[in-house]
PyMOL Python script that loads the backbone (N, CA, C, O; Angstrom):
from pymol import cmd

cmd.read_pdbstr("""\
ATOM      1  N   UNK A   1     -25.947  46.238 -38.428  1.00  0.00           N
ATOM      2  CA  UNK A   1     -25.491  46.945 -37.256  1.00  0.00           C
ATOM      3  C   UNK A   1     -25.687  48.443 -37.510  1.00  0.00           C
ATOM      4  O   UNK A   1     -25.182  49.067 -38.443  1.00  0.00           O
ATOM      5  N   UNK A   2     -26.409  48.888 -36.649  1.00  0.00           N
ATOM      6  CA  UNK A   2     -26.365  50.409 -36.651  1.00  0.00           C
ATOM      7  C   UNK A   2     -25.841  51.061 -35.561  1.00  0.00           C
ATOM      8  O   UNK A   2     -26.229  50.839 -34.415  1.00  0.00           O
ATOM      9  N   UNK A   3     -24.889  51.938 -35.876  1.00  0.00           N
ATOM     10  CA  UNK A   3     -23.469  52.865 -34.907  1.00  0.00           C
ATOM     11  C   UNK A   3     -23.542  54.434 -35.453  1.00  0.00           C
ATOM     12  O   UNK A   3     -23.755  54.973 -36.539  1.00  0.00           O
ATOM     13  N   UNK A   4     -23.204  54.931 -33.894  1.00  0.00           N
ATOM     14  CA  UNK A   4     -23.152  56.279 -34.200  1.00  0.00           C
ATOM     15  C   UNK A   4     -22.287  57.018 -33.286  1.00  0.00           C
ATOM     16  O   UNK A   4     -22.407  56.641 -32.121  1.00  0.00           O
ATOM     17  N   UNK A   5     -21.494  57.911 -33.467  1.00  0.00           N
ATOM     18  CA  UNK A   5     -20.179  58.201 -32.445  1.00  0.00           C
ATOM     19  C   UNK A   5     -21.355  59.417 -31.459  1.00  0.00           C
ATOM     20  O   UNK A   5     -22.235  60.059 -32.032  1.00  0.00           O
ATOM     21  N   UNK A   6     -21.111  59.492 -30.064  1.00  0.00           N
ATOM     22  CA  UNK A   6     -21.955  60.365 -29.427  1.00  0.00           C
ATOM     23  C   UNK A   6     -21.104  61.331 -29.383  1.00  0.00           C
ATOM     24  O   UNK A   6     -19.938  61.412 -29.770  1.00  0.00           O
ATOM     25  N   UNK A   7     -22.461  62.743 -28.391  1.00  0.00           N
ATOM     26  CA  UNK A   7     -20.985  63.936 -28.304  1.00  0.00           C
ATOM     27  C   UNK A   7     -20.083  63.577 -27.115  1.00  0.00           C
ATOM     28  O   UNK A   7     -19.283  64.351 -26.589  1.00  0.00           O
ATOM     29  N   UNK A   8     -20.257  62.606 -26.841  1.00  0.00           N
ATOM     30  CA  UNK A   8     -19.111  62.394 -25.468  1.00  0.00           C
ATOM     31  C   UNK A   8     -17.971  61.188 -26.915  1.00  0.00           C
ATOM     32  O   UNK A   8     -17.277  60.282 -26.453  1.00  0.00           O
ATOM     33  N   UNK A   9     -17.987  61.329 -27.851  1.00  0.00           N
ATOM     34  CA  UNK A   9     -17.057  60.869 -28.849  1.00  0.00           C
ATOM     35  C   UNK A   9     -17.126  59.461 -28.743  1.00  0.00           C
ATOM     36  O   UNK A   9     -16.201  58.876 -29.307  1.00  0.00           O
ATOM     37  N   UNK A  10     -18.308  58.467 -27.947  1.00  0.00           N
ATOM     38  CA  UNK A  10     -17.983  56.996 -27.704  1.00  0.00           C
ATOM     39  C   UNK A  10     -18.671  56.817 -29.136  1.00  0.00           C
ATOM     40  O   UNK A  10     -19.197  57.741 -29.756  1.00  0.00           O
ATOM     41  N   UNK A  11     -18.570  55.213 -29.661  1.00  0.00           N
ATOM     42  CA  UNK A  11     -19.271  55.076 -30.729  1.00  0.00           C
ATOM     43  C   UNK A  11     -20.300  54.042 -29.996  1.00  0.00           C
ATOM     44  O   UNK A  11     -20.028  53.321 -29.036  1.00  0.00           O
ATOM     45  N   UNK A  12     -21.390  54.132 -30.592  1.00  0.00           N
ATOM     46  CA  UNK A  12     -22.443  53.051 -29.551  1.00  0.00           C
ATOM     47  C   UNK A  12     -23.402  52.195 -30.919  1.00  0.00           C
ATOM     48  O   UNK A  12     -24.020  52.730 -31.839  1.00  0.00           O
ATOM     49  N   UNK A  13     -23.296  51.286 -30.733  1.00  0.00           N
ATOM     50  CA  UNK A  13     -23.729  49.795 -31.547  1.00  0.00           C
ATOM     51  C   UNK A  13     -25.009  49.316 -31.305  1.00  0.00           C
ATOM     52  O   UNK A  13     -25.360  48.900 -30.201  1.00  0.00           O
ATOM     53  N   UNK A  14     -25.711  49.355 -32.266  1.00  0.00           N
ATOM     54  CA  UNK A  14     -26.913  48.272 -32.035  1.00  0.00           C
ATOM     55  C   UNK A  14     -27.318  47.577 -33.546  1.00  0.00           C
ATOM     56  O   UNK A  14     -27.641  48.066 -34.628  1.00  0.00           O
ATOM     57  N   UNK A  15     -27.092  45.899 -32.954  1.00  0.00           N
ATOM     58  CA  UNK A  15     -27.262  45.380 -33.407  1.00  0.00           C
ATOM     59  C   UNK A  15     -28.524  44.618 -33.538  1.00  0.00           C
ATOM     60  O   UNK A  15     -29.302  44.616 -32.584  1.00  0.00           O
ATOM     61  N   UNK A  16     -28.906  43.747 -34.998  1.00  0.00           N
ATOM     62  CA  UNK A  16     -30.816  43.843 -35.166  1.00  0.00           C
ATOM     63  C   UNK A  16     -30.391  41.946 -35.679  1.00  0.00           C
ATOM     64  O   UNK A  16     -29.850  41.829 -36.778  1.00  0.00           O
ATOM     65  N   UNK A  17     -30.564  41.099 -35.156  1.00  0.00           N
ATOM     66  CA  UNK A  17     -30.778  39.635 -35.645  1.00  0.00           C
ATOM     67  C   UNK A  17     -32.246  39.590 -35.735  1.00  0.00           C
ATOM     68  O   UNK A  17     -33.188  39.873 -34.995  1.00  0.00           O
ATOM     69  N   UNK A  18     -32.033  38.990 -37.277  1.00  0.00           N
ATOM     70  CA  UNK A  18     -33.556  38.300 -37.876  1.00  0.00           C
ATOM     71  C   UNK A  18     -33.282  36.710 -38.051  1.00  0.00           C
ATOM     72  O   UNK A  18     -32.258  36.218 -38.523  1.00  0.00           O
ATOM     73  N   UNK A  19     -34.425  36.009 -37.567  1.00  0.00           N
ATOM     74  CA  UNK A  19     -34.151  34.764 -37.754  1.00  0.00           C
ATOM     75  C   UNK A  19     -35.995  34.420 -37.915  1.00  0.00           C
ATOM     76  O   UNK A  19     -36.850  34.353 -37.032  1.00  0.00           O
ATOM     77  N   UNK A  20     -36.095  34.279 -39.200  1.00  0.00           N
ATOM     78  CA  UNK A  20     -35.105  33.584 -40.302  1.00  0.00           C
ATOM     79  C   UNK A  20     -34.916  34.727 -41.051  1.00  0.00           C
ATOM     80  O   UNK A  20     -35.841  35.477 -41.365  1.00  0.00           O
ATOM     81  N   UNK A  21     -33.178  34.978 -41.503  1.00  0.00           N
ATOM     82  CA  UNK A  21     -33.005  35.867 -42.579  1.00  0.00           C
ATOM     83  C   UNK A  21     -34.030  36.281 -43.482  1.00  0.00           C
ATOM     84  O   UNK A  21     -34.837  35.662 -44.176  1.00  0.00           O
ATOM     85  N   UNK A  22     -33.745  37.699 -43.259  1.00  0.00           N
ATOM     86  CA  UNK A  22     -34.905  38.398 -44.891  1.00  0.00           C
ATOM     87  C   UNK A  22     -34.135  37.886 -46.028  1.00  0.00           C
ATOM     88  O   UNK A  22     -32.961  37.524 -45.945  1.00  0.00           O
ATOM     89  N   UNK A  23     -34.651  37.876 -46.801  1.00  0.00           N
ATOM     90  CA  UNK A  23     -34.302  37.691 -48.244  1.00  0.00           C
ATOM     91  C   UNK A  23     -33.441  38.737 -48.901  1.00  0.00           C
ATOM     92  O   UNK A  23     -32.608  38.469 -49.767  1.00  0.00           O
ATOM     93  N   UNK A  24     -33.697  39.971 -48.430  1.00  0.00           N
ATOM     94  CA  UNK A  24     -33.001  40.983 -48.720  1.00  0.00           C
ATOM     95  C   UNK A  24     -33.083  42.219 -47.227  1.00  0.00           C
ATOM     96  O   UNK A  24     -34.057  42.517 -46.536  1.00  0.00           O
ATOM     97  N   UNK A  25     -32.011  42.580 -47.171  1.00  0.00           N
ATOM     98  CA  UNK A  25     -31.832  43.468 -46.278  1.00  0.00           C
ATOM     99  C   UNK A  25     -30.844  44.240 -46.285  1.00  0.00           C
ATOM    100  O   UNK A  25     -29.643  44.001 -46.415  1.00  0.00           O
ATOM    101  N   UNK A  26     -31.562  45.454 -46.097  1.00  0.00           N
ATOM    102  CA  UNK A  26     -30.898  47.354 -46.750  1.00  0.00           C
ATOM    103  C   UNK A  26     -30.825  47.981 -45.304  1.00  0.00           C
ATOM    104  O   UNK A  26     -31.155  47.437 -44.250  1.00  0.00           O
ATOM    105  N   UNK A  27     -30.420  48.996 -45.455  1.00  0.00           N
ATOM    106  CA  UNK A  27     -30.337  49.868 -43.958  1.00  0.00           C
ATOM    107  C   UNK A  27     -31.617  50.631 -43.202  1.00  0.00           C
ATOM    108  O   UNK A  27     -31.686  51.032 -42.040  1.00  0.00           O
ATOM    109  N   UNK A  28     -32.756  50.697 -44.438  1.00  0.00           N
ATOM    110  CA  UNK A  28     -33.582  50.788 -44.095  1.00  0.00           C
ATOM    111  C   UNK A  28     -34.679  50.294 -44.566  1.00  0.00           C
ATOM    112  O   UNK A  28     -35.476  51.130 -44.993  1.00  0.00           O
ATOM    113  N   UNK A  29     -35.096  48.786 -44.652  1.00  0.00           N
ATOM    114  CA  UNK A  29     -35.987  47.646 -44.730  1.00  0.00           C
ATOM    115  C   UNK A  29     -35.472  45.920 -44.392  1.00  0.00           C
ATOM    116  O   UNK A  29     -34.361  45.533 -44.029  1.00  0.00           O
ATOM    117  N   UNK A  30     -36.094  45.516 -44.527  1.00  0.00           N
ATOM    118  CA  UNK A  30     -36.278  43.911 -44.468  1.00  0.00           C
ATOM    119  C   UNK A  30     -36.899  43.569 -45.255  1.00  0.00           C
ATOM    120  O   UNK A  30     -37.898  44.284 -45.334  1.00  0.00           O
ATOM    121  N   UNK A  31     -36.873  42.297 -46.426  1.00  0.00           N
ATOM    122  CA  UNK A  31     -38.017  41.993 -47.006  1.00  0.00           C
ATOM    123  C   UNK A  31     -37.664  40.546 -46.912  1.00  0.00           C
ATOM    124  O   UNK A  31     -36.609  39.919 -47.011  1.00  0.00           O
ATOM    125  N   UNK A  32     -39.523  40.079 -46.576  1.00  0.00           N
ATOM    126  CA  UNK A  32     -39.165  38.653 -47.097  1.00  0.00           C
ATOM    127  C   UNK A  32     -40.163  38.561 -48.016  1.00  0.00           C
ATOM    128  O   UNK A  32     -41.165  39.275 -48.061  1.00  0.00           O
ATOM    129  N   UNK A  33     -39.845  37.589 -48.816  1.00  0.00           N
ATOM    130  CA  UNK A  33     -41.040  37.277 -49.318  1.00  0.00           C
ATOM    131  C   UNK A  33     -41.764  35.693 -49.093  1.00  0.00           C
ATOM    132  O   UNK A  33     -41.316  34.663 -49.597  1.00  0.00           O
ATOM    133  N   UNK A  34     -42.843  35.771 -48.315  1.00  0.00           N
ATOM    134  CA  UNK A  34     -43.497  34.180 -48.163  1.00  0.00           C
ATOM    135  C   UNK A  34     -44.828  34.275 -49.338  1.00  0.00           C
ATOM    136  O   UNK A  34     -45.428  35.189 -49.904  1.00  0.00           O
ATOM    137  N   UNK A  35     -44.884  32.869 -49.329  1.00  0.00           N
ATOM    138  CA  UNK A  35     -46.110  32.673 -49.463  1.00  0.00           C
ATOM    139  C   UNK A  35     -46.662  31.506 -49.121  1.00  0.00           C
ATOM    140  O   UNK A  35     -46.296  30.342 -49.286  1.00  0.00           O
ATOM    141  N   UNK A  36     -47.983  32.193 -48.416  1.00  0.00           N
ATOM    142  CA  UNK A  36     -49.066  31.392 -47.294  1.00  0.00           C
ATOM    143  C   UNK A  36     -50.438  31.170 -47.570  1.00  0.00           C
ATOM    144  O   UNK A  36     -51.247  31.961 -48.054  1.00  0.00           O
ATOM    145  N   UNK A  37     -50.655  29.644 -47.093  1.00  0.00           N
ATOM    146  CA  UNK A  37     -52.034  29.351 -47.546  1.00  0.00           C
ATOM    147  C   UNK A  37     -53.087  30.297 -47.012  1.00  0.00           C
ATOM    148  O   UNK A  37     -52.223  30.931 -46.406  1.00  0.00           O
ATOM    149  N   UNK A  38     -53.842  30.740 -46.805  1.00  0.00           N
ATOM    150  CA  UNK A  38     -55.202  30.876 -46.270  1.00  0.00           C
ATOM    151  C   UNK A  38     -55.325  30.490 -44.831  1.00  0.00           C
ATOM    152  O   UNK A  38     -56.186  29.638 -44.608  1.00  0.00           O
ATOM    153  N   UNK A  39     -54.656  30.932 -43.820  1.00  0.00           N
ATOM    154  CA  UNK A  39     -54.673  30.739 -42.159  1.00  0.00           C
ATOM    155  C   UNK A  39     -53.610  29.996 -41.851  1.00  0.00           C
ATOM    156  O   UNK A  39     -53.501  29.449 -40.753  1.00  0.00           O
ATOM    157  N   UNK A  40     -52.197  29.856 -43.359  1.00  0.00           N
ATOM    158  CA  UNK A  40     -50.878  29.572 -42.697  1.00  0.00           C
ATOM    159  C   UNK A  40     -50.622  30.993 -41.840  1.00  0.00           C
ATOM    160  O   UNK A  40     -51.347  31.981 -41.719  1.00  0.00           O
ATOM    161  N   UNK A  41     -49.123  30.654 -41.225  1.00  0.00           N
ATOM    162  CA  UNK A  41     -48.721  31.294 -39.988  1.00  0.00           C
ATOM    163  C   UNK A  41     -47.165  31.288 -40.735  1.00  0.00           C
ATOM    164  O   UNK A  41     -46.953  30.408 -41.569  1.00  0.00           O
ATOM    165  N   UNK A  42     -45.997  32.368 -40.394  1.00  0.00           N
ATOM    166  CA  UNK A  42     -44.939  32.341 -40.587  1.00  0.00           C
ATOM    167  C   UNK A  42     -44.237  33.114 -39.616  1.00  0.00           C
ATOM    168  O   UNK A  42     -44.178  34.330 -39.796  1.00  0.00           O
ATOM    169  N   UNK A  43     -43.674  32.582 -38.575  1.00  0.00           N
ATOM    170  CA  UNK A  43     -42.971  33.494 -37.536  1.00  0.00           C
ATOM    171  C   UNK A  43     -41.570  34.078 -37.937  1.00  0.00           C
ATOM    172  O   UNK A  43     -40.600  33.429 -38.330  1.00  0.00           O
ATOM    173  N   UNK A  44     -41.656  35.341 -37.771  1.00  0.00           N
ATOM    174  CA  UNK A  44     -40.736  36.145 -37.371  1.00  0.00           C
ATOM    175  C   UNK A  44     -40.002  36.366 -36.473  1.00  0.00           C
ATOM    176  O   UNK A  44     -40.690  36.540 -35.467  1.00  0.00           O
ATOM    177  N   UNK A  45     -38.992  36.458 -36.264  1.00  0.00           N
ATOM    178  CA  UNK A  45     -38.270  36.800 -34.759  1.00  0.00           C
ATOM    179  C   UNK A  45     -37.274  37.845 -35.237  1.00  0.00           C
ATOM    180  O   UNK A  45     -36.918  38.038 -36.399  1.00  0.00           O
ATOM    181  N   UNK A  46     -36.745  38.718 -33.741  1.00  0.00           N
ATOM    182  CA  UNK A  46     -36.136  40.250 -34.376  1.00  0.00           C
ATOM    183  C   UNK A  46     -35.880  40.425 -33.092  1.00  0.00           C
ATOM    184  O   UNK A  46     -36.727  40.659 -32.230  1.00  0.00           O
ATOM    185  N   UNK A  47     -33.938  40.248 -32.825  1.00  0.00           N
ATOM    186  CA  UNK A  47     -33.383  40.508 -31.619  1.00  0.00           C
ATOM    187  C   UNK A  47     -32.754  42.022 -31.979  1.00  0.00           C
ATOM    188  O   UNK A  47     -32.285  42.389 -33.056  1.00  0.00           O
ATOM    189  N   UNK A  48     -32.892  42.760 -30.768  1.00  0.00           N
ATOM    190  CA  UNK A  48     -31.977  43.962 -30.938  1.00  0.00           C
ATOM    191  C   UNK A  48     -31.244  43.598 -29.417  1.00  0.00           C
ATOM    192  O   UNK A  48     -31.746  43.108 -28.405  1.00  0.00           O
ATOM    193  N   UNK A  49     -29.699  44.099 -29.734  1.00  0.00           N
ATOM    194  CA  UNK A  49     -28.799  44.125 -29.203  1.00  0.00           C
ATOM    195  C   UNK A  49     -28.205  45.543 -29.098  1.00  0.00           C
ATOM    196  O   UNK A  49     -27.825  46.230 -30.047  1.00  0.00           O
ATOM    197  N   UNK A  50     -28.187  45.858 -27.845  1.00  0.00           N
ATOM    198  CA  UNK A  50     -27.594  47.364 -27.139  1.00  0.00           C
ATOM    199  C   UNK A  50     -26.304  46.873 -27.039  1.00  0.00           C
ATOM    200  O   UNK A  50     -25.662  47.852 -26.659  1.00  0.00           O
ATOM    201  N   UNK A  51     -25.571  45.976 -27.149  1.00  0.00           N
ATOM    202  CA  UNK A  51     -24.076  45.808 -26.272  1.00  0.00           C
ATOM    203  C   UNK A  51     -23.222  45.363 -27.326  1.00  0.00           C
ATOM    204  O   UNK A  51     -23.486  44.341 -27.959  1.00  0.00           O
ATOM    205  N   UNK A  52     -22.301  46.003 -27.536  1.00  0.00           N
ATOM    206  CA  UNK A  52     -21.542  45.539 -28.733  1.00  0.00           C
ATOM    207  C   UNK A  52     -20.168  44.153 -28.407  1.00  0.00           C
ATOM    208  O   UNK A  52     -19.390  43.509 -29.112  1.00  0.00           O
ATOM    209  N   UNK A  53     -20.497  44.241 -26.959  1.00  0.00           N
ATOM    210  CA  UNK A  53     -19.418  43.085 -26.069  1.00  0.00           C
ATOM    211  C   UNK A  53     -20.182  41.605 -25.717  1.00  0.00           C
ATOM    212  O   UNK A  53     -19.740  40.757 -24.943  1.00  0.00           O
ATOM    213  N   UNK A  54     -21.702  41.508 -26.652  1.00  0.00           N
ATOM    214  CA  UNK A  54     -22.573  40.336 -26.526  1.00  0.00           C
ATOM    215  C   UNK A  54     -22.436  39.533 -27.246  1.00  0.00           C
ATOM    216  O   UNK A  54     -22.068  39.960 -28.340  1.00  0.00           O
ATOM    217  N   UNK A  55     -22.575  38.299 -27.183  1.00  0.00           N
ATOM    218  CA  UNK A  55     -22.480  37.292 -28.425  1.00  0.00           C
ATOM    219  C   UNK A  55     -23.761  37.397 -29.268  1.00  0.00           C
ATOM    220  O   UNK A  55     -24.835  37.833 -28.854  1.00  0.00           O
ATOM    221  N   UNK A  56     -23.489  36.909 -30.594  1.00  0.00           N
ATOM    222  CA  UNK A  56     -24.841  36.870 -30.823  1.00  0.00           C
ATOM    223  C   UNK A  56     -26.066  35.937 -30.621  1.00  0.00           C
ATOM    224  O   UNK A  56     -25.810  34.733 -30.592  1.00  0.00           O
ATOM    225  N   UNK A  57     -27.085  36.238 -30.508  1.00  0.00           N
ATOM    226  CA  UNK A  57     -28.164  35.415 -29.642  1.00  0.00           C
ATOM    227  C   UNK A  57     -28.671  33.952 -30.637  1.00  0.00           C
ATOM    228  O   UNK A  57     -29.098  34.026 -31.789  1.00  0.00           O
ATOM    229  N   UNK A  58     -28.572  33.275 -30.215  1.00  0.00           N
ATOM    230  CA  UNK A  58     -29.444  31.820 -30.537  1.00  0.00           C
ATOM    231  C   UNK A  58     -30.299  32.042 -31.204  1.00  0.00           C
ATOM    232  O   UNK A  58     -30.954  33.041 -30.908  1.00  0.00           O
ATOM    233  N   UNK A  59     -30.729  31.232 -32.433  1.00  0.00           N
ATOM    234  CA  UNK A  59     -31.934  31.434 -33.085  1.00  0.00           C
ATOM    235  C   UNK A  59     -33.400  31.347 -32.008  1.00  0.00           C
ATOM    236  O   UNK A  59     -33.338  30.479 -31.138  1.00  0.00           O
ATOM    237  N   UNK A  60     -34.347  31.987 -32.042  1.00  0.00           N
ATOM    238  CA  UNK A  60     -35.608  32.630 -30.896  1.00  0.00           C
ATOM    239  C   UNK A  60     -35.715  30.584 -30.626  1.00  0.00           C
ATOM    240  O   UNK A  60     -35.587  30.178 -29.471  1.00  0.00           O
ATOM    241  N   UNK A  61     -35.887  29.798 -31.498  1.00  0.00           N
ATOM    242  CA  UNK A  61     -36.549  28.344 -31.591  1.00  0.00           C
ATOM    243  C   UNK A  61     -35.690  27.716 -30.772  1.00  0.00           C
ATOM    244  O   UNK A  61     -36.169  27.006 -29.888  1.00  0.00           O
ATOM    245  N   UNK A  62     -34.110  27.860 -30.908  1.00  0.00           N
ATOM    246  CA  UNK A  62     -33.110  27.496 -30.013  1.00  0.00           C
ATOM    247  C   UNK A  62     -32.572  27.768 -29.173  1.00  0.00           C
ATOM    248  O   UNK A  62     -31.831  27.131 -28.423  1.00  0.00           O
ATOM    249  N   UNK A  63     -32.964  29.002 -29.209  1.00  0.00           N
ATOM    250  CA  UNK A  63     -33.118  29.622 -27.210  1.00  0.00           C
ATOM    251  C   UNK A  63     -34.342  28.820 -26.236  1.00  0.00           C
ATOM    252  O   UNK A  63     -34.230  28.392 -25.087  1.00  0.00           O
ATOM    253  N   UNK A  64     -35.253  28.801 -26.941  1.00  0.00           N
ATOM    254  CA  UNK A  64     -36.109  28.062 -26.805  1.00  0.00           C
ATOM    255  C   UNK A  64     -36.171  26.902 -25.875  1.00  0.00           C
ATOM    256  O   UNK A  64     -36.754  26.890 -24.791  1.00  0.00           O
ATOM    257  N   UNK A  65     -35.543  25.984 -26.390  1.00  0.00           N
ATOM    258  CA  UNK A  65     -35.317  24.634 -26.338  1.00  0.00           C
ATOM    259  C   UNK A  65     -33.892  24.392 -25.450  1.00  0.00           C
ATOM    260  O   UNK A  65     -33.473  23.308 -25.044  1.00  0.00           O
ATOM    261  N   UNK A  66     -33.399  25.456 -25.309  1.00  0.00           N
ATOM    262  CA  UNK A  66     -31.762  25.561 -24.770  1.00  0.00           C
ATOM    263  C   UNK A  66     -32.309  25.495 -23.193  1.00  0.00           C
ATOM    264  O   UNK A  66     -32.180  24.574 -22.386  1.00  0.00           O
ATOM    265  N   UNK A  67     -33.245  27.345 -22.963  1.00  0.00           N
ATOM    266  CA  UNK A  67     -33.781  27.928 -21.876  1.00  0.00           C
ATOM    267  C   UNK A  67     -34.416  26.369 -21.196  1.00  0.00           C
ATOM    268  O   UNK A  67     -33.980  25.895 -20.148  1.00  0.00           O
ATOM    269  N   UNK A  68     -35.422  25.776 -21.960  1.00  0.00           N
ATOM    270  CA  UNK A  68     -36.358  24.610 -21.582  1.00  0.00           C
ATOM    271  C   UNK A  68     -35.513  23.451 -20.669  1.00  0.00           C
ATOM    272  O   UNK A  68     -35.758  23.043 -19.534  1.00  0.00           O
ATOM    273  N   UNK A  69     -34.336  23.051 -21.679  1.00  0.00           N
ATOM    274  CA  UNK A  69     -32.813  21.794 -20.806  1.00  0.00           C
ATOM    275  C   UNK A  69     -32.449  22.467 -20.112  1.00  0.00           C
ATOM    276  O   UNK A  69     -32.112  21.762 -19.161  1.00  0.00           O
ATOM    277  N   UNK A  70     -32.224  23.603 -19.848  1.00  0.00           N
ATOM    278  CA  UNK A  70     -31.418  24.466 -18.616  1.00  0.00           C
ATOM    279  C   UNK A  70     -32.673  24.446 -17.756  1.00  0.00           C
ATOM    280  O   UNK A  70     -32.993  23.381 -18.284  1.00  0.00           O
ATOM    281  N   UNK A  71     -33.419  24.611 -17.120  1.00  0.00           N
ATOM    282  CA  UNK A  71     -34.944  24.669 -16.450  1.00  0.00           C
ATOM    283  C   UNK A  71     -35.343  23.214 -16.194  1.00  0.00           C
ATOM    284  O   UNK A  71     -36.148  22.961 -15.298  1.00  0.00           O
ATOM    285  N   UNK A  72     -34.665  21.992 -17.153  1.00  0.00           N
ATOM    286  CA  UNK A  72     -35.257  20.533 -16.502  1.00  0.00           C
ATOM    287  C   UNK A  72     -33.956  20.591 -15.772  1.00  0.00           C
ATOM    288  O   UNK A  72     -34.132  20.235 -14.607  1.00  0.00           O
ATOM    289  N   UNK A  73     -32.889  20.863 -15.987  1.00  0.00           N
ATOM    290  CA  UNK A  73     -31.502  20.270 -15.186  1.00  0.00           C
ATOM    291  C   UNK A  73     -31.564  20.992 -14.266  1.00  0.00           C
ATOM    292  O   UNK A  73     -31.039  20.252 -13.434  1.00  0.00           O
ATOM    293  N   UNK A  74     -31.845  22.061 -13.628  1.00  0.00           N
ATOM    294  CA  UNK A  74     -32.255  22.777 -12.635  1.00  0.00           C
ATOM    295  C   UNK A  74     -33.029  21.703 -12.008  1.00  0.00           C
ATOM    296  O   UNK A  74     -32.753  20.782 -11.239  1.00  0.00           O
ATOM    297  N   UNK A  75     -34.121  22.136 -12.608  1.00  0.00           N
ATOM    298  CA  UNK A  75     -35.264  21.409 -11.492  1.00  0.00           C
ATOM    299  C   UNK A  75     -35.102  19.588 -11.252  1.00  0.00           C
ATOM    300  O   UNK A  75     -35.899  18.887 -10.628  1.00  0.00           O
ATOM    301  N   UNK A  76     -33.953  19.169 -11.886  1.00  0.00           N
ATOM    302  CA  UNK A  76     -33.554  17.779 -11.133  1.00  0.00           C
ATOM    303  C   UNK A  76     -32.348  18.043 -10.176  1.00  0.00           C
ATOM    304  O   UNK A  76     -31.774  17.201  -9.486  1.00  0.00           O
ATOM    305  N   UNK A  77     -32.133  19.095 -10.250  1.00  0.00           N
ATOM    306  CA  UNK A  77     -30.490  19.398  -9.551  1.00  0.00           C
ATOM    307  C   UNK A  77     -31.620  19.657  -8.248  1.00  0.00           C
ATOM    308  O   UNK A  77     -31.393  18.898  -7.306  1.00  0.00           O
ATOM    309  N   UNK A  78     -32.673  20.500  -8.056  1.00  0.00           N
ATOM    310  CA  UNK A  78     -32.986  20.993  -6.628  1.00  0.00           C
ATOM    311  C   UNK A  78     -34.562  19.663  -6.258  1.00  0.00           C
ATOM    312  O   UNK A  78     -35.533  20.000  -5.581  1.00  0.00           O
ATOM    313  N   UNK A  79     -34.441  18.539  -6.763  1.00  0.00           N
ATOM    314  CA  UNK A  79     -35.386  17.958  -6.434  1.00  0.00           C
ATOM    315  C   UNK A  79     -37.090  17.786  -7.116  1.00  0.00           C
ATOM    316  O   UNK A  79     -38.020  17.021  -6.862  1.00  0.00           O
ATOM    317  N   UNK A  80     -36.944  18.649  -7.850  1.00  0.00           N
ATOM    318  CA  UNK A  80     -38.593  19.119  -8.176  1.00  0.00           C
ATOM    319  C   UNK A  80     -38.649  17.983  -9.516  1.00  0.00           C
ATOM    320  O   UNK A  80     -37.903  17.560 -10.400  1.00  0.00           O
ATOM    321  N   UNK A  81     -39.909  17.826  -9.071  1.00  0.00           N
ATOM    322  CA  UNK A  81     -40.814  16.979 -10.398  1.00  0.00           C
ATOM    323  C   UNK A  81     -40.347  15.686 -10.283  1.00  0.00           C
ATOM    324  O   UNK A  81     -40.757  14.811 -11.046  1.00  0.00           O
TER     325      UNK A  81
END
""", "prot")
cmd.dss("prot")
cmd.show_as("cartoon", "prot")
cmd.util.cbc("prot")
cmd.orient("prot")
């Protein structure tokens, strides 16, 4: 979380979710360390949060899949498909 009091004296929050956790994380880096074959792939995901009154967000894979069941139950609630 990074905070800083303004000159109007509010303190204002922003928060940084990594999923999947770095291995190590300082105030100013991230590290992971992978290791990948030759045209493996390793996704990253990196939420920033302005609102300090938000929950914190779903892993990116399980928003995912959350957003996707919310969007079929919709679209059987109004008829479609």
């Amino acid at each position: 979380m990074l905070s800083y009091r303004g000159l109007d004296a509010k303190v204002r929050r922003t928060t940084l979710t990594f999923d999947p956790a770095p291995q190590q994380l300082t105030t100013g880096i991230a590290v992971y360390d992978f290791h990948l074959a030759p045209g493996e792939m390793r996704p990253i995901f990196l939420a920033v949060s302005c609102d300090p009154a938000q929950p914190r967000p779903l892993p990116f894979l399980r928003g995912i899949i959350a957003a996707r069941r919310e969007l079929r139950q919709s679209d059987r609630h109004m008829g479609v498909g």
